[in-house]
C-alpha positions as a printed NumPy array, in Angstrom:
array([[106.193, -60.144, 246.537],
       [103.136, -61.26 , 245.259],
       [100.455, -59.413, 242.994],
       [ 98.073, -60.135, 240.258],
       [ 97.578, -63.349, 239.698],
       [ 99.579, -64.991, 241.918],
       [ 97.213, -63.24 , 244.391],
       [ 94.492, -65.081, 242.518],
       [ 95.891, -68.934, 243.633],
       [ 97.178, -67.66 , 247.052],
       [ 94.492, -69.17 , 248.871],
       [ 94.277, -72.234, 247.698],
       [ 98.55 , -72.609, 248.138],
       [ 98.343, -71.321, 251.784],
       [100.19 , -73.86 , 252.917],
       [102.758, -73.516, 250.708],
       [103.387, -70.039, 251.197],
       [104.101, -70.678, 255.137],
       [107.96 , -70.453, 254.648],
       [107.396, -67.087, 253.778],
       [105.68 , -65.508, 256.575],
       [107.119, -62.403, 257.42 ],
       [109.087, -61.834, 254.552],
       [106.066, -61.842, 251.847],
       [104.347, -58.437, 250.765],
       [101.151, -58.767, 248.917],
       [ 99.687, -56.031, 246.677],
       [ 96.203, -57.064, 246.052],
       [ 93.646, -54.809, 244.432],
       [ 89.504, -55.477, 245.528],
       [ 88.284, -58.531, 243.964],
       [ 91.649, -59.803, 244.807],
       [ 91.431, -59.075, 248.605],
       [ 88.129, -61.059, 248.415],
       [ 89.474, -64.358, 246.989],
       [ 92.309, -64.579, 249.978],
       [ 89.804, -63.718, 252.481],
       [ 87.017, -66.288, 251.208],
       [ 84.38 , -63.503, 251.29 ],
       [ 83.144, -60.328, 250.621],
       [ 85.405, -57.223, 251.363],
       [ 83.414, -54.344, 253.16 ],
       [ 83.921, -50.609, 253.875],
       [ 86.874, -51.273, 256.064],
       [ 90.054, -51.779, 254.747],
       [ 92.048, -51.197, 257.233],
       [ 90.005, -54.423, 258.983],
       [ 90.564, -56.458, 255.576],
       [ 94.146, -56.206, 255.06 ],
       [ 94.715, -56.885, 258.415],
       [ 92.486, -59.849, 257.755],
       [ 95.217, -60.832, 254.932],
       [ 98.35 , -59.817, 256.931],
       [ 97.397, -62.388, 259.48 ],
       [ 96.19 , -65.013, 257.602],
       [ 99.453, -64.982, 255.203],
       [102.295, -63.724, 257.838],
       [102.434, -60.733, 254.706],
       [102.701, -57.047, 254.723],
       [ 99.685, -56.153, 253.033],
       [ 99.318, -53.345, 250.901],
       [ 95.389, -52.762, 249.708],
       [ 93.969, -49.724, 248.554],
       [ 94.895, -46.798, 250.859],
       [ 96.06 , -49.531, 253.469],
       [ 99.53 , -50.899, 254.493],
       [ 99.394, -53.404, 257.627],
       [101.472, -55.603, 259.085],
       [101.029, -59.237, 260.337],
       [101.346, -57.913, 263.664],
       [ 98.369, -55.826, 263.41 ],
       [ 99.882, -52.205, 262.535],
       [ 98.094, -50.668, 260.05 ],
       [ 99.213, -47.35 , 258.488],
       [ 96.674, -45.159, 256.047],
       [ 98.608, -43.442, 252.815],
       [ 97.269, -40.278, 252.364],
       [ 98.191, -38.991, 248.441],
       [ 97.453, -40.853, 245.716],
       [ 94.874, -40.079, 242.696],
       [ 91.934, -41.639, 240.924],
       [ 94.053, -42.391, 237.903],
       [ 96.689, -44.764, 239.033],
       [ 93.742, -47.34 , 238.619],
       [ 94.899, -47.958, 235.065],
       [ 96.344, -51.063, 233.638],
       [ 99.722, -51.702, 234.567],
       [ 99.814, -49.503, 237.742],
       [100.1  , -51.954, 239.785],
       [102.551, -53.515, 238.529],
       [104.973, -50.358, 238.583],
       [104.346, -50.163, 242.478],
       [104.846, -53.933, 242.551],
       [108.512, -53.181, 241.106],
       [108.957, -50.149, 243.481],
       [108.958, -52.678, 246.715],
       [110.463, -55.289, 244.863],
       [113.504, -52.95 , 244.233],
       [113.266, -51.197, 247.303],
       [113.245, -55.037, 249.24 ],
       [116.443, -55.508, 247.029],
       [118.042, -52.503, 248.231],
       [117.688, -53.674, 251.857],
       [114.178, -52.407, 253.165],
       [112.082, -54.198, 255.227],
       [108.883, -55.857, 253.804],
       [106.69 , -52.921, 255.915],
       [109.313, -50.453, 255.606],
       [109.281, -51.255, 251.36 ],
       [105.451, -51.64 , 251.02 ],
       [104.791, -47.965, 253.148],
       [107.116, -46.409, 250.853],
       [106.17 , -47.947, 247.535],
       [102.337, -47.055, 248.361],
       [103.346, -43.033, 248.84 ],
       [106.088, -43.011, 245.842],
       [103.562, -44.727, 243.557],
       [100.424, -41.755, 244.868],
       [102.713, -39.173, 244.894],
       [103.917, -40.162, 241.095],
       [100.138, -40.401, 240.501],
       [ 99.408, -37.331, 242.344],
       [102.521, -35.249, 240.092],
       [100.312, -37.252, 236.705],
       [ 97.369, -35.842, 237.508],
       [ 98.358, -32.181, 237.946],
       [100.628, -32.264, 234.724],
       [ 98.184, -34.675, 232.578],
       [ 94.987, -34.338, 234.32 ],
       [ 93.234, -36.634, 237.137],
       [ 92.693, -40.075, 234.36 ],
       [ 94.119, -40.714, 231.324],
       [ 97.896, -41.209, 232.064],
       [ 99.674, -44.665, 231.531],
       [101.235, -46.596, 233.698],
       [104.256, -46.068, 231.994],
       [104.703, -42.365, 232.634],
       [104.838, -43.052, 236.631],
       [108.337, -44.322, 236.213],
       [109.825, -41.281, 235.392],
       [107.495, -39.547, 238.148],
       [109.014, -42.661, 240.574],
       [112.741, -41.718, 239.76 ],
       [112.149, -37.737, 240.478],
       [109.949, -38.69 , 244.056],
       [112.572, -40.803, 244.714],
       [115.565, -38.689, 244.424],
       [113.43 , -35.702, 246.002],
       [113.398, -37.95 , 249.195],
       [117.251, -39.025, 248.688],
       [116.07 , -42.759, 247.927]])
């Protein structure tokens, strides 16, 4: 699992990273997704992560985009404007990192931390309103999604 700023020295480790192809999930956010492709992202990022997914042999997991090395690409549809605050990402981060432990493949892990993460978000934003809650208050919102979908 890699996110933040491991995402940041990816690129210039490539090589390194080989022994993990397809067993690494990356979680990178924009400006992220721009540094491992070498260029600009654009309006597509379904094309981008698949981009990333191929280049690193990783399940890639940007914005409302999961694909797969192999060139599947599957579109989350939940999630709210307000899981863009600090430390978000690293709470979905540690939803596929547990749900890898537990067994899950690296697609099968990154497709369901992506919806568990929006649909925490999604419960935030009705109870708290669309911005303004804290990363912190999507683990309790985790545990319940989880245990509403017998995970």
């Amino acid at each position: 699992m890699l996110d933040a700023f491991a995402l940041g020295v990816a690129a210039d480790v490539a090589d390194q990273l080989a022994p993990l192809r397809g067993r690494l999930v990356m979680t990178p956010n924009s400006g992220e997704a721009e540094h491992l492709l070498g260029r600009e992202c654009g309006d597509d990022d379904a094309a981008d992560a698949r981009a990333i997914a191929e280049r690193f042999g990783a399940v890639v997991a940007l914005s409302d985009v999961i694909a797969a090395p192999d060139g599947r690409v599957w579109a989350k549809g939940t999630g709210a404007g307000g899981l863009g605050t600090s430390g978000s990402g690293d709470v979905s981060s540690g939803v596929v990192v547990g749900l890898l432990a537990r067994g899950a493949e690296p697609e099968q892990a990154a497709a369901w931390a992506s919806y568990v993460h929006a649909a925490a978000g999604d419960r935030l934003a009705v109870q708290v309103g669309p911005l303004g809650y804290l990363a912190s208050e999507l683990l309790t919102e985790i545990r319940r999604v989880l245990v509403e979908l017998g995970g």
